[in-house]
DSSP file (Angstrom, degrees, kcal/mol; ACC not computed):
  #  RESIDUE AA STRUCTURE BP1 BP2  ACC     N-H-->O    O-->H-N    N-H-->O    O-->H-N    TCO  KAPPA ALPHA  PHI   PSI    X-CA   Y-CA   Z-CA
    1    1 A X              0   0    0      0, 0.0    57,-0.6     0, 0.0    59,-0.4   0.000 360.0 360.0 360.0 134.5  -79.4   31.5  -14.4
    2    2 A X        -     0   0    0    102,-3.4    60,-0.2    55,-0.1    59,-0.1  -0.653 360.0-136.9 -67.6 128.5  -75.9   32.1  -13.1
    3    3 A X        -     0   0    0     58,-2.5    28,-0.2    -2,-0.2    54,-0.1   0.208  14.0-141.4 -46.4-168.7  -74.3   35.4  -15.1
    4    4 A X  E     -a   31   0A   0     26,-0.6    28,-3.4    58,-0.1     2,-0.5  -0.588  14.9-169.0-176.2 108.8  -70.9   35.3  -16.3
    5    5 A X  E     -ab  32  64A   0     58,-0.8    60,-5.2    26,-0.3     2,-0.6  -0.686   8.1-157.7 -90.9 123.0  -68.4   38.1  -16.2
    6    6 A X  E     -ab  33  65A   0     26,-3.5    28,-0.6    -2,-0.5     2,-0.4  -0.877  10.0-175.4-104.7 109.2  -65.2   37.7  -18.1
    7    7 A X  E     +a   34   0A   0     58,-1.8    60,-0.3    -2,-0.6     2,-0.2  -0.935  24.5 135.5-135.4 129.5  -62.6   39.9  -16.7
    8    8 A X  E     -a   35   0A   0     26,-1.0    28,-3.5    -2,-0.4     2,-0.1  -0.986  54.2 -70.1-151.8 164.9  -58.8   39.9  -18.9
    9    9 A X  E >> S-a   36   0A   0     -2,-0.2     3,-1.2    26,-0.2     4,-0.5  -0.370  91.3 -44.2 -74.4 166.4  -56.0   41.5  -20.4
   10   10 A X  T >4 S-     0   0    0     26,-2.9     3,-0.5     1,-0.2    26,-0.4   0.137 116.6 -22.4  28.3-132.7  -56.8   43.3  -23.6
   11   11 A X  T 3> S+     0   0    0      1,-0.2     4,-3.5    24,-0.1     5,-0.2   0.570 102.8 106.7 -73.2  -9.6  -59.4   41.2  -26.3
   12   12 A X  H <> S+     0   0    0     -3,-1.2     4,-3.0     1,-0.2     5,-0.3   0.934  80.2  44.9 -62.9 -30.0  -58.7   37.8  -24.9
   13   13 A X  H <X S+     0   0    0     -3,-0.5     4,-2.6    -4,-0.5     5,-0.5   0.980 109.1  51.8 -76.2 -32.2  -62.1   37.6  -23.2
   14   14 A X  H  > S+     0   0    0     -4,-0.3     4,-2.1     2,-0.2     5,-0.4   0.981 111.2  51.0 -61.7 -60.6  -64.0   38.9  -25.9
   15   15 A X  H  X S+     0   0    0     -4,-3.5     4,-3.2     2,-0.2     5,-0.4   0.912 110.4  50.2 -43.9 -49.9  -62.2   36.0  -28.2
   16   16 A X  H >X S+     0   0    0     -4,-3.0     4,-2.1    -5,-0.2     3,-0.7   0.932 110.9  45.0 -33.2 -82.7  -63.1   33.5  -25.8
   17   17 A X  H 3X S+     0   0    0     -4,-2.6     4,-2.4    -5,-0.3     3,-0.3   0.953 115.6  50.4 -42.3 -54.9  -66.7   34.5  -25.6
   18   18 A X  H 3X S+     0   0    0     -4,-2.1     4,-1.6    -5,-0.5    -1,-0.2   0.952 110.3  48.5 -34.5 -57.1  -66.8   34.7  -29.7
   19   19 A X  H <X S+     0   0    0     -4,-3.2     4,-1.5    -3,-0.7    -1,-0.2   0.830 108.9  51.0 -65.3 -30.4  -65.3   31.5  -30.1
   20   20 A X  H  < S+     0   0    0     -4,-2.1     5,-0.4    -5,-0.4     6,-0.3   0.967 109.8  52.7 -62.7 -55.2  -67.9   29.9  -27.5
   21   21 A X  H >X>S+     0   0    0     -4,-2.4     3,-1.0     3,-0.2     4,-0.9   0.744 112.9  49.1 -33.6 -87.2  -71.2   31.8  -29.7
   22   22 A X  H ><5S+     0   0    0     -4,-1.6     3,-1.0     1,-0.4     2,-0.9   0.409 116.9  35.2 -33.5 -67.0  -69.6   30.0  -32.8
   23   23 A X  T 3<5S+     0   0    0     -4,-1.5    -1,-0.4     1,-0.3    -2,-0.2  -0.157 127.7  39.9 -98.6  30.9  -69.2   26.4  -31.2
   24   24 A X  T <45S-     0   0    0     -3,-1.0    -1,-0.3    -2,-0.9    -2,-0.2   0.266 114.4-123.2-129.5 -24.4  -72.8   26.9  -29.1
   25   25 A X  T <<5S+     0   0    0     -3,-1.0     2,-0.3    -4,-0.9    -3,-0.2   0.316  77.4  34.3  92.2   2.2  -74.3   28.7  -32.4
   26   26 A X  S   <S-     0   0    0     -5,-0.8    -1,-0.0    -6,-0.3     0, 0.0  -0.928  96.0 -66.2-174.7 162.9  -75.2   31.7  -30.8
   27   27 A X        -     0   0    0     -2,-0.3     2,-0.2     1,-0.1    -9,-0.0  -0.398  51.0-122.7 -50.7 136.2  -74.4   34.5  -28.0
   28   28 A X        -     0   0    0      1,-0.1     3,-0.4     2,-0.0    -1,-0.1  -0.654  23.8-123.5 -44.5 106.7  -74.7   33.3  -24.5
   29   29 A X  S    S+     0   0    0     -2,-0.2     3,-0.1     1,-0.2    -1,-0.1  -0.372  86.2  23.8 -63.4 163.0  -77.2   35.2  -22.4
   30   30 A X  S    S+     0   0    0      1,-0.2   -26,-0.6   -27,-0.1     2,-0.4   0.889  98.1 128.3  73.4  23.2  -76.1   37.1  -18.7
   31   31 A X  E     +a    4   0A   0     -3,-0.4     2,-0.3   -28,-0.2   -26,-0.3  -0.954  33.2 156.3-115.7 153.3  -72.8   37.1  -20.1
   32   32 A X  E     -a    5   0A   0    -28,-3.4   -26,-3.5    -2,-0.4     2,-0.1  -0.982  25.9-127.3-171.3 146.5  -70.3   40.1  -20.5
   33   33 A X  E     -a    6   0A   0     -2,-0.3     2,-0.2   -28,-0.2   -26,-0.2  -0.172   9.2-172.9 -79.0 167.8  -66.6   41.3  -20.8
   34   34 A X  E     -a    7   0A   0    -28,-0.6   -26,-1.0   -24,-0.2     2,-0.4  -0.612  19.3-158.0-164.9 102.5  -63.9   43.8  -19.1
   35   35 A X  E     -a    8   0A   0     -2,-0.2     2,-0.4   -28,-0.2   -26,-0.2  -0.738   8.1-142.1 -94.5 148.3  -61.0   44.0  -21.0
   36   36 A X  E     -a    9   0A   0    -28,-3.5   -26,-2.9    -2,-0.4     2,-0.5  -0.884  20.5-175.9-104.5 121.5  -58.0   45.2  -18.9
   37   37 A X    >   -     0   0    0     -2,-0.4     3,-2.3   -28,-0.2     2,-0.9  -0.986  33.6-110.6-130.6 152.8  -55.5   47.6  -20.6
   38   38 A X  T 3  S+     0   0    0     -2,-0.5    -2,-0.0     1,-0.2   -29,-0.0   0.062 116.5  41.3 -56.0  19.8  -52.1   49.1  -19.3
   39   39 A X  T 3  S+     0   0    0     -2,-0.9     2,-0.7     2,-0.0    -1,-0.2  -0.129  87.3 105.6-145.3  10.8  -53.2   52.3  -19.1
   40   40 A X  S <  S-     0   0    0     -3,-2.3     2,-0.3     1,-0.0     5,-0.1  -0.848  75.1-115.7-113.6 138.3  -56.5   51.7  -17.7
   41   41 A X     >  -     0   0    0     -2,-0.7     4,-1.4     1,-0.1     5,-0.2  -0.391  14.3-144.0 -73.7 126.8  -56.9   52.7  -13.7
   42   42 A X  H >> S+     0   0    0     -2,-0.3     4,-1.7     1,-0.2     3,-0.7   0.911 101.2  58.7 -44.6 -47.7  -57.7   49.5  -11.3
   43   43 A X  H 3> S+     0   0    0      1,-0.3     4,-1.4     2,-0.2     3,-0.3   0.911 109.4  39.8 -52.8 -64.6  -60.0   51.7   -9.3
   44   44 A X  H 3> S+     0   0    0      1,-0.2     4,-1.8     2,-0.2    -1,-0.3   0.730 112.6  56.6 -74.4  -3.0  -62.3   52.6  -12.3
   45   45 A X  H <X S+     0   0    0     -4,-1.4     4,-2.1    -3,-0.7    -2,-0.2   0.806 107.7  54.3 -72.8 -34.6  -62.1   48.9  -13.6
   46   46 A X  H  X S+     0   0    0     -4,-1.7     4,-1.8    -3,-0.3    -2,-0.2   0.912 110.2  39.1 -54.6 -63.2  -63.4   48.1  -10.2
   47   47 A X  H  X S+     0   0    0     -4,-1.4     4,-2.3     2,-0.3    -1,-0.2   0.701 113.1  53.8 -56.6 -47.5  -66.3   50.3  -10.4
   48   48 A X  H  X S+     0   0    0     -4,-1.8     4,-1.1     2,-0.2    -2,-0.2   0.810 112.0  57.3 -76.9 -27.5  -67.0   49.3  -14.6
   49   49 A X  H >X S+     0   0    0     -4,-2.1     3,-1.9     2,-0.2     4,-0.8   0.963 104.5  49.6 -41.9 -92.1  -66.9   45.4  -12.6
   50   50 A X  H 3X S+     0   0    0     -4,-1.8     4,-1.9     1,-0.3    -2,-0.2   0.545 105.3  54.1 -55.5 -27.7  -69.6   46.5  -10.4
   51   51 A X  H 3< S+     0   0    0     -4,-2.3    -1,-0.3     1,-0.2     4,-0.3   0.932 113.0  43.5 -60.0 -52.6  -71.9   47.8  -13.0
   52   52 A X  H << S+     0   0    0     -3,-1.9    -1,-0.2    -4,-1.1    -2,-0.2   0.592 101.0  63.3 -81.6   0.1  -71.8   44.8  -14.7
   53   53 A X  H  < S+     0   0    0     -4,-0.8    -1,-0.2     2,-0.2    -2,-0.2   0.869 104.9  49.9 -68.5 -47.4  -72.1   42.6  -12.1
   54   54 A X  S  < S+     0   0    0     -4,-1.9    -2,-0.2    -3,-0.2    -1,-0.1   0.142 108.8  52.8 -86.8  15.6  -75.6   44.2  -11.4
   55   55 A X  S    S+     0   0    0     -4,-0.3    -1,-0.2    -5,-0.1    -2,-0.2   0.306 117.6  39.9-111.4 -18.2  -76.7   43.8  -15.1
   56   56 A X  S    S+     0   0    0     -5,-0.2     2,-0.5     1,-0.1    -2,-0.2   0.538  90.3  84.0-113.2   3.8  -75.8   40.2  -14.9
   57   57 A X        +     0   0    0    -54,-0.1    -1,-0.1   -55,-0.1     5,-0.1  -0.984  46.6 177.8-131.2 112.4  -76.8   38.8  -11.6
   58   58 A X  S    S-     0   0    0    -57,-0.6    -1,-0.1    -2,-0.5   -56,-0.1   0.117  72.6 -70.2-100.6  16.0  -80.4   37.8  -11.9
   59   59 A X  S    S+     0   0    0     26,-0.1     2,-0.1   -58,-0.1     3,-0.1  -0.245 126.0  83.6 138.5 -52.6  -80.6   36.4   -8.5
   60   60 A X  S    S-     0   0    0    -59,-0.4    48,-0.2     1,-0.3    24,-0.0   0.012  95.1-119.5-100.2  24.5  -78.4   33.3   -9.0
   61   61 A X        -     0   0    0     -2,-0.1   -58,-2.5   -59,-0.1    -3,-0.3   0.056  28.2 -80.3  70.5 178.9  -75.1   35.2   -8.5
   62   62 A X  E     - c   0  86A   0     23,-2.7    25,-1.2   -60,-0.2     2,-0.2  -0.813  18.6-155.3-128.8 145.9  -72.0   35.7  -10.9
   63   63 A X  E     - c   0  87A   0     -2,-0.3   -58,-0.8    23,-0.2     2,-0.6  -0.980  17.6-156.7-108.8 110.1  -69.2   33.7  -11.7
   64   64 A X  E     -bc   5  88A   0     23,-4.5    25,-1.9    -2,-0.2     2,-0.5  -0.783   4.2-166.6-100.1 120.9  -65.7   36.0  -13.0
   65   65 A X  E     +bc   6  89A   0    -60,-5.2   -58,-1.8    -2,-0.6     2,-0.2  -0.833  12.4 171.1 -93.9 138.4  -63.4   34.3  -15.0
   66   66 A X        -     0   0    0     23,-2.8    26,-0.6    -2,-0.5   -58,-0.2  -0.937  35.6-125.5-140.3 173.8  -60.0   36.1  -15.5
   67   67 A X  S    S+     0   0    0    -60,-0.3     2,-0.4    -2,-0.2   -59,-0.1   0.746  79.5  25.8 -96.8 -19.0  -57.1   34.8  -16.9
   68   68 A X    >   -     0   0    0     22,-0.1     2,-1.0    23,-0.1     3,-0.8  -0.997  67.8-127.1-131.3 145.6  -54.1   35.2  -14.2
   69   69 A X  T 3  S+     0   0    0     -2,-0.4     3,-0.1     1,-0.2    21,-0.0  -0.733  90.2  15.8-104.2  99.3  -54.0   35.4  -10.9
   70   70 A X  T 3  S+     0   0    0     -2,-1.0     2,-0.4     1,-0.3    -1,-0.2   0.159  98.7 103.5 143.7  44.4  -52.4   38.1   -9.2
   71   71 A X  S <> S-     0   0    0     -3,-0.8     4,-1.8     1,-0.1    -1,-0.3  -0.804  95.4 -78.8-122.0-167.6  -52.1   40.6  -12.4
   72   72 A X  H  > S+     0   0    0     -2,-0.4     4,-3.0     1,-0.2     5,-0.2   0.863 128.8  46.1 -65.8 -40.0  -54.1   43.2  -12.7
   73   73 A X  H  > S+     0   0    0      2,-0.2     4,-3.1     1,-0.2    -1,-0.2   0.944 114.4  50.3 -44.4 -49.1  -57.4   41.6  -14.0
   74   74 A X  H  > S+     0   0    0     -6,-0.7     4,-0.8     1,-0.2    -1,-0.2   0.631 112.8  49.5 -66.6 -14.3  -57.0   38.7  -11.4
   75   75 A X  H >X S+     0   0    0     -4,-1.8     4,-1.3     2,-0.2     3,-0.9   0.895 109.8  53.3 -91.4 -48.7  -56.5   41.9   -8.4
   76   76 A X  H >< S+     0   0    0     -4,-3.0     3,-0.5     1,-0.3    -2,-0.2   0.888 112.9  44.8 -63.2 -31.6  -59.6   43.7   -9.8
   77   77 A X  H >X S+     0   0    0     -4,-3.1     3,-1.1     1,-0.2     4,-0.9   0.766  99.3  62.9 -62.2 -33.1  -61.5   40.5   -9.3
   78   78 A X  H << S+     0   0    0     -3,-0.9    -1,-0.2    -4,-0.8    -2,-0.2   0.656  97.9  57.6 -70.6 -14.1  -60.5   39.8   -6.5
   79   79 A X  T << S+     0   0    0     -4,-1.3    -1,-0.2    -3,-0.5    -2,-0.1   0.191 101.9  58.2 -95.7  32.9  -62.2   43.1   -5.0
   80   80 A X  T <4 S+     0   0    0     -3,-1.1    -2,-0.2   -31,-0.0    -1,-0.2   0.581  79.8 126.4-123.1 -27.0  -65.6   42.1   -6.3
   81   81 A X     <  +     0   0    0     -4,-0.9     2,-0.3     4,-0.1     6,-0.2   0.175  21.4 160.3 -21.1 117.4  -65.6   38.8   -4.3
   82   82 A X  B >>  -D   86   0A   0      4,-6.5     4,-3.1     0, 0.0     3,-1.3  -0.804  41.9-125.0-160.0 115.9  -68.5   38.0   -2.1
   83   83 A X  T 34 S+     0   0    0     -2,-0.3     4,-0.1     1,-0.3    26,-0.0  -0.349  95.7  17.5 -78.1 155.7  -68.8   34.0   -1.4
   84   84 A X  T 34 S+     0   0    0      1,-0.1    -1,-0.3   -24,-0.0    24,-0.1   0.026 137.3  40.2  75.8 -13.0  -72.6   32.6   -2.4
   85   85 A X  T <4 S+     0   0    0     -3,-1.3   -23,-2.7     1,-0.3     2,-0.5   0.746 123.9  22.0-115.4 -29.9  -73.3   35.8   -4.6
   86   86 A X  E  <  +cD  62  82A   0     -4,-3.1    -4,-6.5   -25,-0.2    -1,-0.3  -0.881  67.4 171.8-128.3 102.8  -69.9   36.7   -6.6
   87   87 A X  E     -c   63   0A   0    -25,-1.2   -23,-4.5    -2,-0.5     2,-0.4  -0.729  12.7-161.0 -97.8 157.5  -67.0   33.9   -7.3
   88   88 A X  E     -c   64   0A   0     -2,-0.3     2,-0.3   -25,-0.2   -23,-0.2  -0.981   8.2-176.4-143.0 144.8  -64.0   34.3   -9.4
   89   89 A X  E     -c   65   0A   0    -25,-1.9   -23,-2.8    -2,-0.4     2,-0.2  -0.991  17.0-148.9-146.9 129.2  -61.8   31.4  -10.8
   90   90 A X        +     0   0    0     -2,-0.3   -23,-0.2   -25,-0.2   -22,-0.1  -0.598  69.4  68.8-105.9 167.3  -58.4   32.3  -13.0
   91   91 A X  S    S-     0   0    0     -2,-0.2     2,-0.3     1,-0.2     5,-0.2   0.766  75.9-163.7  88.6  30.4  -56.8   30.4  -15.8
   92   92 A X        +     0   0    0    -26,-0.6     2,-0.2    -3,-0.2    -1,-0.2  -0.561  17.8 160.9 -60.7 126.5  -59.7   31.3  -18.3
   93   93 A X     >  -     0   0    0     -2,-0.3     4,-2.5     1,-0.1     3,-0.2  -0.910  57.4-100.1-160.9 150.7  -59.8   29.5  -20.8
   94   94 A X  H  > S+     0   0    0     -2,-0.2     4,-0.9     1,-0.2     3,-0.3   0.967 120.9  49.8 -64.7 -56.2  -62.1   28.2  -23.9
   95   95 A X  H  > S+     0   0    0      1,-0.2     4,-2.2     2,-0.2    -1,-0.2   0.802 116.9  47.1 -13.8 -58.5  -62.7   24.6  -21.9
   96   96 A X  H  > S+     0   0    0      2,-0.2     4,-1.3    -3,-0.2    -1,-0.2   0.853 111.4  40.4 -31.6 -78.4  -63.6   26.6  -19.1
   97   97 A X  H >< S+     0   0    0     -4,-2.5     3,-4.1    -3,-0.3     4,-0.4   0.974 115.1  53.6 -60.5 -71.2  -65.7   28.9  -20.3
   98   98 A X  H >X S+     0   0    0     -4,-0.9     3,-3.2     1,-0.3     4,-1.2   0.604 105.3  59.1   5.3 -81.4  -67.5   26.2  -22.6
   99   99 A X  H 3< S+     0   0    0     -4,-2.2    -1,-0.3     1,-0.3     4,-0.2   0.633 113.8  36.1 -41.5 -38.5  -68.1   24.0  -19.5
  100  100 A X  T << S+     0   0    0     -3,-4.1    -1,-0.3    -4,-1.3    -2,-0.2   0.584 105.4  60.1-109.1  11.9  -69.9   26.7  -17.8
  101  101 A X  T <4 S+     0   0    0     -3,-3.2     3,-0.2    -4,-0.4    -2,-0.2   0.613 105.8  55.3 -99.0  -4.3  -71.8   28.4  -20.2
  102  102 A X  S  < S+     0   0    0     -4,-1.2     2,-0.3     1,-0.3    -1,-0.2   0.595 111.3  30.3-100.0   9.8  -73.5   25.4  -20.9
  103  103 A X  S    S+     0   0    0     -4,-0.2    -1,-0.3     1,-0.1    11,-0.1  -0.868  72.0 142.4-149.9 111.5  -74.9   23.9  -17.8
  104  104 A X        +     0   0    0     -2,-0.3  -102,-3.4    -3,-0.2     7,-0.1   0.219  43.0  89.2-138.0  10.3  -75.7   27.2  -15.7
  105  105 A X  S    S+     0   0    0   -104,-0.2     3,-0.1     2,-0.1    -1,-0.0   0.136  74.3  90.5 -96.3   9.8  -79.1   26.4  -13.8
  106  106 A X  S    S-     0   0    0      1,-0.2     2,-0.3    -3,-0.1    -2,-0.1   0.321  94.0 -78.2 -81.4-147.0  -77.1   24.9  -10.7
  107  107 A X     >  -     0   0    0   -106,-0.0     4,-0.8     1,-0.0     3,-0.5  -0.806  46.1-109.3-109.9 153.6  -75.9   26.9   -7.6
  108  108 A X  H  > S+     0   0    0     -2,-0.3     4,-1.7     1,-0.2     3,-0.1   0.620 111.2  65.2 -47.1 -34.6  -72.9   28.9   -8.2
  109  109 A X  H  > S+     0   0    0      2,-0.2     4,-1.2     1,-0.2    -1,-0.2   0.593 105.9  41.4 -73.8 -25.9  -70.7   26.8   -6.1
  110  110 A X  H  > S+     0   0    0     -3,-0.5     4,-2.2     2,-0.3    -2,-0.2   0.731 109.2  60.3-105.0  -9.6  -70.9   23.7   -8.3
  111  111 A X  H  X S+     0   0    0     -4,-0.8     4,-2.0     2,-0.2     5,-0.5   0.869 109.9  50.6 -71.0 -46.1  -70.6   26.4  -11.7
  112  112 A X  H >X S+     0   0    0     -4,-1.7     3,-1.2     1,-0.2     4,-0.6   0.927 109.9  45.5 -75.3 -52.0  -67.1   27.1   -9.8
  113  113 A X  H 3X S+     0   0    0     -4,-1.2     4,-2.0     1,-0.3    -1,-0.2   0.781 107.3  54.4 -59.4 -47.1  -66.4   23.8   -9.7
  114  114 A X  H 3X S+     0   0    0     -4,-2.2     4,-0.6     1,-0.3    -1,-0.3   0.780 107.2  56.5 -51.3 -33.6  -67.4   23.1  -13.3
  115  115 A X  H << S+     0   0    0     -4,-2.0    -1,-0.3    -3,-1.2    -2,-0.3   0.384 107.9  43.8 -87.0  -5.0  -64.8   25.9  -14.4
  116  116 A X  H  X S+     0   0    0     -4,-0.6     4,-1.3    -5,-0.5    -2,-0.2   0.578 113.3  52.2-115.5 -23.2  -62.0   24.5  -12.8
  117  117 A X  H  < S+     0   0    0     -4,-2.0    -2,-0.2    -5,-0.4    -3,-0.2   0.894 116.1  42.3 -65.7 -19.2  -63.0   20.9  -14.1
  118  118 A X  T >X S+     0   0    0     -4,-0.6     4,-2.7    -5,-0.2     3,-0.6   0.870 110.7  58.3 -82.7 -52.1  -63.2   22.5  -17.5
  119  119 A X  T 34 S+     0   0    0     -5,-0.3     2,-0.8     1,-0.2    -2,-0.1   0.962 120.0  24.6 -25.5 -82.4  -60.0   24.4  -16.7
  120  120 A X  T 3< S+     0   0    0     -4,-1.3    -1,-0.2     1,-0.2     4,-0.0  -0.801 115.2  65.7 -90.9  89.0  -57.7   21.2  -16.0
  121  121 A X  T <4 S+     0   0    0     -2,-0.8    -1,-0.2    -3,-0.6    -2,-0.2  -0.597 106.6  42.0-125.0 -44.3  -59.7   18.7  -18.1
  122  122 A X  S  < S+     0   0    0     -4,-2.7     2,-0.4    -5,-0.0   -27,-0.2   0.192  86.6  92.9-104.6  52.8  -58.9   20.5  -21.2
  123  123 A X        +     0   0    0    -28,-0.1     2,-0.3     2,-0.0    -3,-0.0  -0.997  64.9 168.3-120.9 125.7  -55.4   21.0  -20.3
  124  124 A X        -     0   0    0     -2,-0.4     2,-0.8    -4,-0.0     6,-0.0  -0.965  44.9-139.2-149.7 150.5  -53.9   17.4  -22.3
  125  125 A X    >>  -     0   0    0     -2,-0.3     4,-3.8     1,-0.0     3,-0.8  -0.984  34.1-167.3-103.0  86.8  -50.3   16.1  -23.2
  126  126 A X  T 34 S+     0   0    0     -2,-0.8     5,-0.1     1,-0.2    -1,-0.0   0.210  76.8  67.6 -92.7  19.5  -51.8   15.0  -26.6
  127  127 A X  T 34 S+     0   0    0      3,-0.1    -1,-0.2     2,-0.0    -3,-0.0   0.697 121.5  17.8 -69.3 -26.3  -48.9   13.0  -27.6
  128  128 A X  T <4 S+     0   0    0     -3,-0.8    -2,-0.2     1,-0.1    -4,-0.0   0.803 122.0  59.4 -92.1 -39.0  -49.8   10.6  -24.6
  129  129 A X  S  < S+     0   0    0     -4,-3.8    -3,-0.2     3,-0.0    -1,-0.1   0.230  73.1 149.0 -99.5  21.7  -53.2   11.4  -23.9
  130  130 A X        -     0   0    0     -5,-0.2     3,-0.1     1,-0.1    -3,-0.1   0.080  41.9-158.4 -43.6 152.8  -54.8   10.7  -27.0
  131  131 A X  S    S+     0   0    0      1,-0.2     2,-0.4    -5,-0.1    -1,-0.1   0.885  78.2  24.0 -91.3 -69.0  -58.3    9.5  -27.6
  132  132 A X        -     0   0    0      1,-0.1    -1,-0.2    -3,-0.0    -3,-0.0  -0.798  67.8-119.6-121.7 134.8  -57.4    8.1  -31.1
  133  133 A X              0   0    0     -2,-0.4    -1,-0.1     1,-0.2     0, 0.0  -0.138 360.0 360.0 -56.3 151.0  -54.9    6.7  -33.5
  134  134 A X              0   0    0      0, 0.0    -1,-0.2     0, 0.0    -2,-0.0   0.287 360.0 360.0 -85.7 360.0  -54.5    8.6  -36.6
């Protein structure tokens, strides 16, 4: 099973992951947080990344979601990068996550593809793009 590292500023990744339990009915295994605060050094964030990288990668690699790319979560991620065992995709989001915590027995390369389908799939102009009238 592909892990899944969530790397953001402050609580947002733990709310994602909460809000995923609720709506899947329970915690996700191989999954895990790094919340990023302004006062917290990139260098040891780096290091609390790698540790959990190697608690979560059971063979089938890591995916890291963070939420912007080029702030500080999205730089720490980017030094953990290592293509076919560790990928990283920004713009995390509940769609996102959702999309890949439920079908996680592929290769890593199509889980990154599944987070960015989830990504812009649940991104909707819902005055236009409605499914149904009210």
């Amino acid at each position: 099973m592909i892990g899944v590292l969530v790397v953001t500023h402050g609580s947002i990744g733990e709310a994602l992951l909460t809000s995923a339990a609720q709506i899947l009915g329970g915690a996700p295994a191989q999954v895990a947080t790094l919340s990023v605060w302004r006062q917290d050094d990139p260098d040891d964030l780096v290091l609390r990344a790698r540790e959990l990288l190697e608690t979560l990668d059971a063979g089938d690699g890591v995916l890291v979601l963070t939420d912007i790319f080029g702030a500080t979560p999205g730089n720490v991620v980017s030094r953990l990068l290592e293509d076919g065992r560790v990928e990283g995709v920004s713009g995390a989001s509940l769609p996102m996550l959702l999309r890949v915590l439920t079908s996680r027995n592929g290769s890593l390369s199509a889980a990154v593809q599944r987070a960015m389908s989830g990504g812009s799939e649940g991104v909707v102009h819902m005055n236009t793009d409605r499914c149904c009238d009210a």
